[in-house]
KOLGU-4560 file (N, C-alpha, C; in nm, 3 decimals, padded with zeros to 5 digits):
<recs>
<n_xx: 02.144 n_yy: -02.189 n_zz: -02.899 ca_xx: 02.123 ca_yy: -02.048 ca_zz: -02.875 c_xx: 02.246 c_yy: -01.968 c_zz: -02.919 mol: A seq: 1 type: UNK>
<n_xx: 02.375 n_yy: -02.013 n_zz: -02.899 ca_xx: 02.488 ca_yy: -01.967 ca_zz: -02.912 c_xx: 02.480 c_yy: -01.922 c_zz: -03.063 mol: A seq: 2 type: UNK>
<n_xx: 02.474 n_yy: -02.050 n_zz: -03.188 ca_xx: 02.437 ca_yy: -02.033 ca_zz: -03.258 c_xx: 02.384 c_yy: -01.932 c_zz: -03.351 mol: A seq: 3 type: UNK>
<n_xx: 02.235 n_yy: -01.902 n_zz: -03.293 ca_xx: 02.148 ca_yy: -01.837 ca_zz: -03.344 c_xx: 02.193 c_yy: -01.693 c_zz: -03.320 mol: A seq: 4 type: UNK>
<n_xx: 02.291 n_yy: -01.680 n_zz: -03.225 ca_xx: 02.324 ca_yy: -01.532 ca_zz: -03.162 c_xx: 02.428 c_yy: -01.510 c_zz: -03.271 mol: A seq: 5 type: UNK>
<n_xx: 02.515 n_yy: -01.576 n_zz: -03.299 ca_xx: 02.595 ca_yy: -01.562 ca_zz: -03.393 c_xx: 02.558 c_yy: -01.527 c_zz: -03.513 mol: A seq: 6 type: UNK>
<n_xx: 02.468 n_yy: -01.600 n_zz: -03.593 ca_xx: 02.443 ca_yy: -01.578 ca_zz: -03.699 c_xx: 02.339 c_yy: -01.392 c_zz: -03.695 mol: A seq: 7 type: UNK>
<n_xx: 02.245 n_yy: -01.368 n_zz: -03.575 ca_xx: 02.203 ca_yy: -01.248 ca_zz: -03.603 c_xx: 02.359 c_yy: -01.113 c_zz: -03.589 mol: A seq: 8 type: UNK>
<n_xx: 02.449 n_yy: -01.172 n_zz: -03.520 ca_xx: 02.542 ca_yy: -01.065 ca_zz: -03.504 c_xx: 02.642 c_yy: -01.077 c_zz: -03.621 mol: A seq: 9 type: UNK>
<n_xx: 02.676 n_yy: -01.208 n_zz: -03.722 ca_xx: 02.721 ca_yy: -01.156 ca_zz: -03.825 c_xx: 02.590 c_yy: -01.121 c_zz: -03.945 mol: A seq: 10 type: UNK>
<n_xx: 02.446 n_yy: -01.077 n_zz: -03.923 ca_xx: 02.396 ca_yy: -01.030 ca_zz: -04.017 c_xx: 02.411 c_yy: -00.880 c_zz: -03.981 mol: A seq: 11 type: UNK>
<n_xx: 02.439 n_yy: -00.826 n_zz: -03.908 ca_xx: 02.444 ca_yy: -00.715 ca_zz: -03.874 c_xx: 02.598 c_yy: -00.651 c_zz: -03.911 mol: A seq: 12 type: UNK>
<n_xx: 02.666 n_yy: -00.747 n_zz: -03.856 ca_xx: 02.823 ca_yy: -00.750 ca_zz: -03.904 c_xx: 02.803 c_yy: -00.656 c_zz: -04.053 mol: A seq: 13 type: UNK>
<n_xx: 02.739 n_yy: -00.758 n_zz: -04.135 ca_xx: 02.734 ca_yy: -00.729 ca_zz: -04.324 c_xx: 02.703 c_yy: -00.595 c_zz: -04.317 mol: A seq: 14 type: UNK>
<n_xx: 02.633 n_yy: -00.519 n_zz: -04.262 ca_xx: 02.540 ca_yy: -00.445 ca_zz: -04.311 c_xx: 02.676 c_yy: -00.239 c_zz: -04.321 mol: A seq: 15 type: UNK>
<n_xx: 02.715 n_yy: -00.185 n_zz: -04.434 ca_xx: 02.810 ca_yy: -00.093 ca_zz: -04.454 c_xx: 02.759 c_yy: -00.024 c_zz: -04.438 mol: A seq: 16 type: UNK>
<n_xx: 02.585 n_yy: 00.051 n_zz: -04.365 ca_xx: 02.576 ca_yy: 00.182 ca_zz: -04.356 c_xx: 02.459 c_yy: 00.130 c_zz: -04.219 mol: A seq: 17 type: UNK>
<n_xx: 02.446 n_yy: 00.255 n_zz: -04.134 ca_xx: 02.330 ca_yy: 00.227 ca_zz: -04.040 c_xx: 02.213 c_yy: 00.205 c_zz: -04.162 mol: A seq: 18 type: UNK>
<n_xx: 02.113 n_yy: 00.201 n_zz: -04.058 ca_xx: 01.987 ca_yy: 00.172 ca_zz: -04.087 c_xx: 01.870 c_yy: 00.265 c_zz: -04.027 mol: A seq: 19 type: UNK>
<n_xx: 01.803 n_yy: 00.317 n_zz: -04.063 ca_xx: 01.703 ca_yy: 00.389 ca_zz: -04.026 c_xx: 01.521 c_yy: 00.379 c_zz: -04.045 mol: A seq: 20 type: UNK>
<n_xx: 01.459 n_yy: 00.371 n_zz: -03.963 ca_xx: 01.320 ca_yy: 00.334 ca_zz: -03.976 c_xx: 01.278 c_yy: 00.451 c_zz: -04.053 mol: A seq: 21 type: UNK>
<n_xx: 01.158 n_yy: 00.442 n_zz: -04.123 ca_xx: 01.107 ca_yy: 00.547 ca_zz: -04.207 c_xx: 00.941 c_yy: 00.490 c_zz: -04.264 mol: A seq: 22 type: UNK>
<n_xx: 00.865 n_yy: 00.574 n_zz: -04.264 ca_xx: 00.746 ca_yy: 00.484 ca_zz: -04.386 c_xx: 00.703 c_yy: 00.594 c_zz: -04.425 mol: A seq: 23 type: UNK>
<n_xx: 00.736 n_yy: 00.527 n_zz: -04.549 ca_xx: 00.739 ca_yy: 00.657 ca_zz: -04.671 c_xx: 00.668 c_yy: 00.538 c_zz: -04.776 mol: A seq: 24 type: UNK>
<n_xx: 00.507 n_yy: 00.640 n_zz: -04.834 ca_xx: 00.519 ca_yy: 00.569 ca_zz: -04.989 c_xx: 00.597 c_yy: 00.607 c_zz: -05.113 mol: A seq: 25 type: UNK>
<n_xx: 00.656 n_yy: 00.493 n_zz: -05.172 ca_xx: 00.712 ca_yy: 00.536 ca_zz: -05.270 c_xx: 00.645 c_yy: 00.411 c_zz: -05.437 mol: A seq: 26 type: UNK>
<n_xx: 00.699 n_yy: 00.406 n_zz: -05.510 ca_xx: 00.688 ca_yy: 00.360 ca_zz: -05.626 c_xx: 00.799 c_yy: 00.267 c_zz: -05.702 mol: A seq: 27 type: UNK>
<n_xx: 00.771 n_yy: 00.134 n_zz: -05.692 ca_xx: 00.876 ca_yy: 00.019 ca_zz: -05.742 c_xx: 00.862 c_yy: 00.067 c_zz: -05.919 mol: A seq: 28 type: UNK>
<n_xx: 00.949 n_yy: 00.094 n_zz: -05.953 ca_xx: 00.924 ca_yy: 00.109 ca_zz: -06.122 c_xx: 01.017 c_yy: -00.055 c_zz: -06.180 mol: A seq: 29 type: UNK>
<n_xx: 00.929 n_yy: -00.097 n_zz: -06.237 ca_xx: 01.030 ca_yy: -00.247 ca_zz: -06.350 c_xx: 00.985 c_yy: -00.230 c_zz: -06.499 mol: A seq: 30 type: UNK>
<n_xx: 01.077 n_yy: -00.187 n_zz: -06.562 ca_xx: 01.055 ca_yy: -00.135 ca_zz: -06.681 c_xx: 00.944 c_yy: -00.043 c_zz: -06.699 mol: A seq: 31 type: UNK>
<n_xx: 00.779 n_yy: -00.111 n_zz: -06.759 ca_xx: 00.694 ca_yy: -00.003 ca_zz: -06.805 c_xx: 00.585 c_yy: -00.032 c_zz: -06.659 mol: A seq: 32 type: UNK>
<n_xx: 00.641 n_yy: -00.095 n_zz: -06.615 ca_xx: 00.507 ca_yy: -00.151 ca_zz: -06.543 c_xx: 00.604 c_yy: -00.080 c_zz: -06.368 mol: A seq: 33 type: UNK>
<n_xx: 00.457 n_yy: -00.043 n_zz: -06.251 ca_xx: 00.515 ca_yy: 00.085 ca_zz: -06.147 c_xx: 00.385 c_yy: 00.033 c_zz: -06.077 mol: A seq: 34 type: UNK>
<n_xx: 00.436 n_yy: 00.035 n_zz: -05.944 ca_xx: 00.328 ca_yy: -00.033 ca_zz: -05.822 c_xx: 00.366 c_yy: 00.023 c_zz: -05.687 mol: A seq: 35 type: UNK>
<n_xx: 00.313 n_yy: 00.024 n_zz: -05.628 ca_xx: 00.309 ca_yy: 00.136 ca_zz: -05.464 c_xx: 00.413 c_yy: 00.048 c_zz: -05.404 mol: A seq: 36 type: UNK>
<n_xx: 00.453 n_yy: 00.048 n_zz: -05.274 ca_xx: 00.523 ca_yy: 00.006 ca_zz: -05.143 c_xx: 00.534 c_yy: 00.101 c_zz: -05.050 mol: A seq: 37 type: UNK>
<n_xx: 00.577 n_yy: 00.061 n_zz: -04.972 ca_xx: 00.612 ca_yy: 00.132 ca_zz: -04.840 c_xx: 00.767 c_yy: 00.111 c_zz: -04.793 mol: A seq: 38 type: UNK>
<n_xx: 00.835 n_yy: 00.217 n_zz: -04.804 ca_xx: 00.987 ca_yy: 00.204 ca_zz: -04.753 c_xx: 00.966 c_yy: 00.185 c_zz: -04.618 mol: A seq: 39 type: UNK>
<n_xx: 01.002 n_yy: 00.090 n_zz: -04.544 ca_xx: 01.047 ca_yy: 00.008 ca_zz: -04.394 c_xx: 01.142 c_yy: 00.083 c_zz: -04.329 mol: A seq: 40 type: UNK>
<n_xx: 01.242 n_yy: 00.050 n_zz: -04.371 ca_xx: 01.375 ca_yy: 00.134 ca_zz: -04.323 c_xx: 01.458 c_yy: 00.151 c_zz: -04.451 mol: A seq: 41 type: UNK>
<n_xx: 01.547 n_yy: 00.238 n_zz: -04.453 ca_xx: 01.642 ca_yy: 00.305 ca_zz: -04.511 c_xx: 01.785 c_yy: 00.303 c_zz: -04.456 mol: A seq: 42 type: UNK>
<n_xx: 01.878 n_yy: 00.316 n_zz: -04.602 ca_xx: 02.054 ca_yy: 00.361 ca_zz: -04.563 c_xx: 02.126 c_yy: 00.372 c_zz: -04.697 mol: A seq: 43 type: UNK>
<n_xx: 02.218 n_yy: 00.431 n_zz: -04.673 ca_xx: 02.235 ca_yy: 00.468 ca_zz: -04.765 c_xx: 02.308 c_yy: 00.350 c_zz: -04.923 mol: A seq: 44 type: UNK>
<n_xx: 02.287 n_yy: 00.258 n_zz: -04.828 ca_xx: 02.333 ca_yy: 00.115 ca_zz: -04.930 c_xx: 02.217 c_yy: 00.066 c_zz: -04.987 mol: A seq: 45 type: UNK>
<n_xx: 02.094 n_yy: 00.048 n_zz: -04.930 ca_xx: 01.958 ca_yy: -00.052 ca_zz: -04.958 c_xx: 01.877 c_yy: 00.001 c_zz: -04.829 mol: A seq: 46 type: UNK>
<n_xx: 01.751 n_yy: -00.071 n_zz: -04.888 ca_xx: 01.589 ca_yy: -00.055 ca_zz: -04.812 c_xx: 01.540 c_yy: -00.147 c_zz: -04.806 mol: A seq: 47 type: UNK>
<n_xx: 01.462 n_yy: -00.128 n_zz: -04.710 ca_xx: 01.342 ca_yy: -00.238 ca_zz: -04.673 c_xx: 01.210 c_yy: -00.196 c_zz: -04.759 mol: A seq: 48 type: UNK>
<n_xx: 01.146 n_yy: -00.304 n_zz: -04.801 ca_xx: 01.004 ca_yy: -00.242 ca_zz: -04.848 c_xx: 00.918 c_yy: -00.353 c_zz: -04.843 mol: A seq: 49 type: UNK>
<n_xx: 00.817 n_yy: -00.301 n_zz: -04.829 ca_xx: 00.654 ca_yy: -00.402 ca_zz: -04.803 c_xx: 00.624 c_yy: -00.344 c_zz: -04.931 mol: A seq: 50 type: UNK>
<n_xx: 00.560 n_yy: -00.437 n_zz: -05.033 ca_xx: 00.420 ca_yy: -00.435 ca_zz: -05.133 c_xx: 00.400 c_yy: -00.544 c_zz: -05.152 mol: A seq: 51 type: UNK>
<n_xx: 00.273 n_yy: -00.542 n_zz: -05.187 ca_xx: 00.244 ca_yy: -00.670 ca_zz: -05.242 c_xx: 00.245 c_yy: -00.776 c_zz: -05.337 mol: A seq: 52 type: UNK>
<n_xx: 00.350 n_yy: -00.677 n_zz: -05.412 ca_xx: 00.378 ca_yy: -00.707 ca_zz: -05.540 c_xx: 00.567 c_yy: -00.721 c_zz: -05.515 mol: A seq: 53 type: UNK>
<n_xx: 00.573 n_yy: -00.814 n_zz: -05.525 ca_xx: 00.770 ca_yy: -00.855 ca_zz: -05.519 c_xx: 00.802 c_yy: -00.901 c_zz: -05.608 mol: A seq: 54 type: UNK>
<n_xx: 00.925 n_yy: -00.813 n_zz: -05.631 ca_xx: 01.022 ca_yy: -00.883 ca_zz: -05.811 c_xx: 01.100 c_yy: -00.987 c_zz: -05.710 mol: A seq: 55 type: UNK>
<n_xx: 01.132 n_yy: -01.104 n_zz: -05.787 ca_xx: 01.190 ca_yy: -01.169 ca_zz: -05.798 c_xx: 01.336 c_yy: -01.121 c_zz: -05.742 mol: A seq: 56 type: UNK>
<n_xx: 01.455 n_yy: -01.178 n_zz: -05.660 ca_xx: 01.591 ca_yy: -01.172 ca_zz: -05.587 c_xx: 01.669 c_yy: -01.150 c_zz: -05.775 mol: A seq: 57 type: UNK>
<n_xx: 01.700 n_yy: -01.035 n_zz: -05.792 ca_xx: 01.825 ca_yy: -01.019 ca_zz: -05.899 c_xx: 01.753 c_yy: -00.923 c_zz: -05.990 mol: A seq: 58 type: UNK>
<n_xx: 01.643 n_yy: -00.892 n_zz: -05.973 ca_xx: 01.551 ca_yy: -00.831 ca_zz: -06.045 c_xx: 01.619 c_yy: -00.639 c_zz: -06.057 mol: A seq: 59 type: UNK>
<n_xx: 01.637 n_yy: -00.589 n_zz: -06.141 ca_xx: 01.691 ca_yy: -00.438 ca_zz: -06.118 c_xx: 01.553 c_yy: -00.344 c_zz: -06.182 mol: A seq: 60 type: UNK>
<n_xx: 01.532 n_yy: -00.273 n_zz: -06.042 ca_xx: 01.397 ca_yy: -00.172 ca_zz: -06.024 c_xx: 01.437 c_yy: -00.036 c_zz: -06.012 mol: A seq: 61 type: UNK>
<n_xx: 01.374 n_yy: -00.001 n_zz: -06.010 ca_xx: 01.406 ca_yy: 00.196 ca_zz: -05.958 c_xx: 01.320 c_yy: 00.206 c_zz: -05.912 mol: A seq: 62 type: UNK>
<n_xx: 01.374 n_yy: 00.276 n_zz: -05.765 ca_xx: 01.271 ca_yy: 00.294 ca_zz: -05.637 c_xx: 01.253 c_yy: 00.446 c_zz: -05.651 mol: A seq: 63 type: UNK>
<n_xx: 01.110 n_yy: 00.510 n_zz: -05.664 ca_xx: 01.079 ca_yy: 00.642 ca_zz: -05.637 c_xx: 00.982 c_yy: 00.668 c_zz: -05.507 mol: A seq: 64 type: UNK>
<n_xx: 01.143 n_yy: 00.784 n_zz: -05.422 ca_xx: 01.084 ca_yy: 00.807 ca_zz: -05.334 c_xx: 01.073 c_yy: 00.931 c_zz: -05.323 mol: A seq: 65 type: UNK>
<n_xx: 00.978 n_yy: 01.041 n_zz: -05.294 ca_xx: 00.871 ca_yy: 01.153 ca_zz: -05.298 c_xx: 01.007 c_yy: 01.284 c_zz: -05.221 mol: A seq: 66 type: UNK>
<n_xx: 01.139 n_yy: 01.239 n_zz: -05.142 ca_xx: 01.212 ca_yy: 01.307 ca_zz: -05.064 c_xx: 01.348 c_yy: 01.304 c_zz: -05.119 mol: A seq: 67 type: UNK>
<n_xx: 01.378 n_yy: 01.168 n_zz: -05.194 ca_xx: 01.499 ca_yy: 01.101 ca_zz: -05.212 c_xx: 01.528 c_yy: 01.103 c_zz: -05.367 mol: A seq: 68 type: UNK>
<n_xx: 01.408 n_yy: 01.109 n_zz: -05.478 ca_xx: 01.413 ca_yy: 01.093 ca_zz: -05.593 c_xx: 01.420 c_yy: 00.949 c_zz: -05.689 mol: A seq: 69 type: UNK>
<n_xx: 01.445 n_yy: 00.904 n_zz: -05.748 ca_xx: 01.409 ca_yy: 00.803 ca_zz: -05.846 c_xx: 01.596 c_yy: 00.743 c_zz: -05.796 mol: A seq: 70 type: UNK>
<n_xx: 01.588 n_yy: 00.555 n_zz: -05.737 ca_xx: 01.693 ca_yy: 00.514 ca_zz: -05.724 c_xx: 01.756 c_yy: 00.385 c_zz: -05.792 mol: A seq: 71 type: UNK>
<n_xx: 01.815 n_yy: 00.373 n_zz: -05.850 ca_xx: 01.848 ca_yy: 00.233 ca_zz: -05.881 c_xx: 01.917 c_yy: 00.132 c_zz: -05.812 mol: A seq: 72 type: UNK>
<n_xx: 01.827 n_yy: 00.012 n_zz: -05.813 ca_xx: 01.865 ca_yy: -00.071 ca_zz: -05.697 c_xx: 01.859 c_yy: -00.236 c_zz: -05.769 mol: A seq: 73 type: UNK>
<n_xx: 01.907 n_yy: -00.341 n_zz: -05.685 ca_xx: 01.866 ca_yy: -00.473 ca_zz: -05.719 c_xx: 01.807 c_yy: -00.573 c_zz: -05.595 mol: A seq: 74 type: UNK>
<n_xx: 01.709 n_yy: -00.635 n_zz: -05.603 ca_xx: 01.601 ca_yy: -00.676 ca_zz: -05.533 c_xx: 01.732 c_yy: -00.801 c_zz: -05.503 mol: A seq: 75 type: UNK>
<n_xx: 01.751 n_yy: -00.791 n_zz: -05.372 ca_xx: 01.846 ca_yy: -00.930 ca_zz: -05.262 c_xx: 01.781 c_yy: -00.999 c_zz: -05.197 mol: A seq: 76 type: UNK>
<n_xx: 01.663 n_yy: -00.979 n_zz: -05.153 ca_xx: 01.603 ca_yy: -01.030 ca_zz: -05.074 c_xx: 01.498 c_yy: -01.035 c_zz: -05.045 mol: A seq: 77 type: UNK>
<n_xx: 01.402 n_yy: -01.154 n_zz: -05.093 ca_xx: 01.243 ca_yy: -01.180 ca_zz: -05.016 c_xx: 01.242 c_yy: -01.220 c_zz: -04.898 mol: A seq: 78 type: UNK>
<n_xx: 01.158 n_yy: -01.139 n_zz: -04.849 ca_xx: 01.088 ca_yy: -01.218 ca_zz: -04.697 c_xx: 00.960 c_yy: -01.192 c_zz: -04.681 mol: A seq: 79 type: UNK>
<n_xx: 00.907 n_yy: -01.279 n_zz: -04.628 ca_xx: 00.699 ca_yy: -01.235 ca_zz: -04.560 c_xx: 00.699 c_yy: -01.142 c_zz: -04.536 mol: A seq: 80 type: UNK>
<n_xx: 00.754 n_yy: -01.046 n_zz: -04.442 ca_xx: 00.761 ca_yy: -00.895 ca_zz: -04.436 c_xx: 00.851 c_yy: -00.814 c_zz: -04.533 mol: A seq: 81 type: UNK>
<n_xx: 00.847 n_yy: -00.865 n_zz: -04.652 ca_xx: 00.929 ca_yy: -00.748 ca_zz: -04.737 c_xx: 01.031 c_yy: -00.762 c_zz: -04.838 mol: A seq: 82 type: UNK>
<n_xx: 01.084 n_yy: -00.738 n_zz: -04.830 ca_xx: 01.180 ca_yy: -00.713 ca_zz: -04.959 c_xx: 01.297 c_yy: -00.607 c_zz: -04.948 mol: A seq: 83 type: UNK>
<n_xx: 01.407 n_yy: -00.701 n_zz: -04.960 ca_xx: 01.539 ca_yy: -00.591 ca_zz: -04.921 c_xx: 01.618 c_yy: -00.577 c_zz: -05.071 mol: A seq: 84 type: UNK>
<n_xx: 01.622 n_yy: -00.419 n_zz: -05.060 ca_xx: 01.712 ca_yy: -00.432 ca_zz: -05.178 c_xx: 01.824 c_yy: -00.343 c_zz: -05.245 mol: A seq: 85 type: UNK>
<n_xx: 01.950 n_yy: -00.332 n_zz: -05.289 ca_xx: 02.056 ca_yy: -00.271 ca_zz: -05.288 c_xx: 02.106 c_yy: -00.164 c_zz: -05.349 mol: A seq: 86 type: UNK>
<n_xx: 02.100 n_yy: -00.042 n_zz: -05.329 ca_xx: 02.051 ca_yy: 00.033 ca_zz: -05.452 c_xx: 02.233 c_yy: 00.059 c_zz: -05.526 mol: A seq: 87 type: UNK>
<n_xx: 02.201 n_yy: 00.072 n_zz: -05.629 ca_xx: 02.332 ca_yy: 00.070 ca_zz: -05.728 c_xx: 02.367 c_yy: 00.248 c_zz: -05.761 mol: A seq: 88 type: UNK>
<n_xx: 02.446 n_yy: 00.262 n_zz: -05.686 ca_xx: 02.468 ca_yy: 00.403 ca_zz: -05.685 c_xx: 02.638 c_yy: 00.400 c_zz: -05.658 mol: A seq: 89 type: UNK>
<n_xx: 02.699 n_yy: 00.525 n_zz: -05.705 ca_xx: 02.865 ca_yy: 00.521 ca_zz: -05.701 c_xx: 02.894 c_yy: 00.611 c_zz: -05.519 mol: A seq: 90 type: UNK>
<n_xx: 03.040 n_yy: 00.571 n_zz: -05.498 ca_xx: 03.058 ca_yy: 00.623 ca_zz: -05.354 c_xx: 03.024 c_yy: 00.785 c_zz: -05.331 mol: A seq: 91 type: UNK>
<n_xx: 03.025 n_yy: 00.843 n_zz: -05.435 ca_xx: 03.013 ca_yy: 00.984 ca_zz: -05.449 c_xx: 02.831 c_yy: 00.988 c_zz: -05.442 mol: A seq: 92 type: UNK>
<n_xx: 02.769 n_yy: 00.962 n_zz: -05.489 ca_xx: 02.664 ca_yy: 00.933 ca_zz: -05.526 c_xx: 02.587 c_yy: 00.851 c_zz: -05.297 mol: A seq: 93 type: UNK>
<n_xx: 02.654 n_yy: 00.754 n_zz: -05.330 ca_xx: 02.597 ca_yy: 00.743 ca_zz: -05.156 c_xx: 02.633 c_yy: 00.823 c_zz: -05.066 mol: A seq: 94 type: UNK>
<n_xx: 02.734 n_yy: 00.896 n_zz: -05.060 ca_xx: 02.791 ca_yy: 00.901 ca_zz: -04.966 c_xx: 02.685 c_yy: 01.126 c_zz: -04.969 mol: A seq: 95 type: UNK>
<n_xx: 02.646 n_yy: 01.130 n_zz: -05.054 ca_xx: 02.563 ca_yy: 01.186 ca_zz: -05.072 c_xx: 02.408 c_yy: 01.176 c_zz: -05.025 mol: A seq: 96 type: UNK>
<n_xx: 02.418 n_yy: 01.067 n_zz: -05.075 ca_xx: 02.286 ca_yy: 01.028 ca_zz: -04.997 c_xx: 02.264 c_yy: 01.016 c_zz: -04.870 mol: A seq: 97 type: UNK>
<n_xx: 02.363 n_yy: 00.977 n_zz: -04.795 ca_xx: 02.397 ca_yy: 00.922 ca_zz: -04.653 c_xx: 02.393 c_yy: 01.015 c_zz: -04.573 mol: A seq: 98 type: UNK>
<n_xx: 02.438 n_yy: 01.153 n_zz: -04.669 ca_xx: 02.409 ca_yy: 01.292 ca_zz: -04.563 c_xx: 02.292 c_yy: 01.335 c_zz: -04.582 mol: A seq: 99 type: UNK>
<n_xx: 02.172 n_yy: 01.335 n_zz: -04.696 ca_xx: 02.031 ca_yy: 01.385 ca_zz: -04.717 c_xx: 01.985 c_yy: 01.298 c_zz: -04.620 mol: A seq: 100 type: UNK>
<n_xx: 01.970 n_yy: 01.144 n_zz: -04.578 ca_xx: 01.954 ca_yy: 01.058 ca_zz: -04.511 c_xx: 01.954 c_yy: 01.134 c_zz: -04.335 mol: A seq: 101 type: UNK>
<n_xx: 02.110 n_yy: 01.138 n_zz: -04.314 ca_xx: 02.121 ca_yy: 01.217 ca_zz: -04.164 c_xx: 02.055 c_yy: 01.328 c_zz: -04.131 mol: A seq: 102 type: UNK>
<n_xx: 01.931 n_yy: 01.403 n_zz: -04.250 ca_xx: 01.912 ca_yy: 01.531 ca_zz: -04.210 c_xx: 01.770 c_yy: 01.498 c_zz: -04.183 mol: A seq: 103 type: UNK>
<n_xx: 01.705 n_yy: 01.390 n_zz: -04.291 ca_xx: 01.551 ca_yy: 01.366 ca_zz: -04.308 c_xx: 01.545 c_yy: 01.228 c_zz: -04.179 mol: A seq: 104 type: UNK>
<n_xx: 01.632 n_yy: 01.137 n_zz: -04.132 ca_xx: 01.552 ca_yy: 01.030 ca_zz: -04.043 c_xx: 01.649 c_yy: 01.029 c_zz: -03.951 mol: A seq: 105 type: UNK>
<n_xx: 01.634 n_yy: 00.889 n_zz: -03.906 ca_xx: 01.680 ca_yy: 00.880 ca_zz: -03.747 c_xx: 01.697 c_yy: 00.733 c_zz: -03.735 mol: A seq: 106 type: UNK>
<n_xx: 01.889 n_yy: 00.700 n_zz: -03.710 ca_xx: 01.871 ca_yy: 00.562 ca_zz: -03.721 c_xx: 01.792 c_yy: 00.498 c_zz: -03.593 mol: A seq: 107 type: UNK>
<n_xx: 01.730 n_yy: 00.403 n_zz: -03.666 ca_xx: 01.725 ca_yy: 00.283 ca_zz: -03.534 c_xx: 01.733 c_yy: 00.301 c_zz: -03.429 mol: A seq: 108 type: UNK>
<n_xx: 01.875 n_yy: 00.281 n_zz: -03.344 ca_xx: 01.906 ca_yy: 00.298 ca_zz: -03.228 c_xx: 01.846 c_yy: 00.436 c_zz: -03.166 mol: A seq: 109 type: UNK>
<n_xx: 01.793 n_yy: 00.545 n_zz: -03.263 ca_xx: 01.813 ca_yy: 00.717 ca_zz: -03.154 c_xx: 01.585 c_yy: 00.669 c_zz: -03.177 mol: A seq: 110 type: UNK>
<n_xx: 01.548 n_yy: 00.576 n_zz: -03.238 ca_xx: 01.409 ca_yy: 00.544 ca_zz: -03.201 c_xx: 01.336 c_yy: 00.528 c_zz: -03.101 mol: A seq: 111 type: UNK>
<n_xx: 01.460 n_yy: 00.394 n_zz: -03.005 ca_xx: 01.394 ca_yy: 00.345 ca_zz: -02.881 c_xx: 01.388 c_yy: 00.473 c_zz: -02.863 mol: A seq: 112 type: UNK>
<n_xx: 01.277 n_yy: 00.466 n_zz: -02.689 ca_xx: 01.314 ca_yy: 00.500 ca_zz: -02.555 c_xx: 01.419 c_yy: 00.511 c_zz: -02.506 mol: A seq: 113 type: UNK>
<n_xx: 01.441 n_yy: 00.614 n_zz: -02.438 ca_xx: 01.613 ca_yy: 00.654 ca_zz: -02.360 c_xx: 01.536 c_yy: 00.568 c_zz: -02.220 mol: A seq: 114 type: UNK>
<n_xx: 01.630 n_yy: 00.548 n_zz: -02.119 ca_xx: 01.547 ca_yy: 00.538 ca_zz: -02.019 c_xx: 01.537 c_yy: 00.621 c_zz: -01.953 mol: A seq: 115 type: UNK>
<n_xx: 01.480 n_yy: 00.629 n_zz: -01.854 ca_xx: 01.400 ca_yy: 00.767 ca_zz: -01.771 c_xx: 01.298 c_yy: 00.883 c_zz: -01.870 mol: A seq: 116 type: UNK>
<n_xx: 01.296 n_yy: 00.830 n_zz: -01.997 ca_xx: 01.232 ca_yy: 00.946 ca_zz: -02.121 c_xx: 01.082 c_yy: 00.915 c_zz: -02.088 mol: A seq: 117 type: UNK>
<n_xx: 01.006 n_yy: 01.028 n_zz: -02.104 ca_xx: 00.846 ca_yy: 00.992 ca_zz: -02.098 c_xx: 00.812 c_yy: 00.956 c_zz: -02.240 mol: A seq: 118 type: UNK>
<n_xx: 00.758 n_yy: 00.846 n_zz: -02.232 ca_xx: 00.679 ca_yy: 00.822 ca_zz: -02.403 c_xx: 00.552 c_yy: 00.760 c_zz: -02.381 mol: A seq: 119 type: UNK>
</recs>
């Protein structure tokens, strides 16, 4: 158990920007060829996305999203639920994003329930 606690608290460790839930459709573009998904969560480093259609881990896509605009990213990660992936943008460039981000969602943590909150 110890273990397993470890390894989820250094995946979290990795991670250089919050994270924010969102579902938004957007559009995987790989070269000429462009297929739907659903952005999962968001930050200003990488996204989560569900389609059914997954490039390959190293694969470089441009994610179009309808709020955020056309992004360039590289596909890190398959999983059964999704696909994580890193978008290639300069610090000026994220750190930009990171504030359009703080205005349009809501990380994670401000999602739950507060306690005593009616939901």
């Amino acid at each position: 158990m110890a273990n397993y606690v470890k390894k989820i608290t250094q995946r979290f460790d990795q991670r250089r920007n919050p994270r924010s839930a969102i579902t938004e459709i957007a559009r995987i573009v790989v070269g000429q060829d462009r297929f739907s998904c659903v952005v999962i969560d968001i930050s200003a480093s990488g996204a989560k996305l569900w389609s059914r259609l997954i490039p390959q881990i190293g694969t470089l896509i441009h994610l179009d999203i309808s709020n955020f605009g056309v992004i360039p990213a590289t596909v890190i990660r398959r999983q059964p639920d999704g696909v994580g992936v890193e978008f290639r943008i300069g610090d000026a460039d994220r750190q930009a994003f990171a504030e359009r981000l703080a205005v349009i969602v809501r990380p994670h943590d401000e999602l739950a329930p507060q306690p005593g909150s009616r939901h």
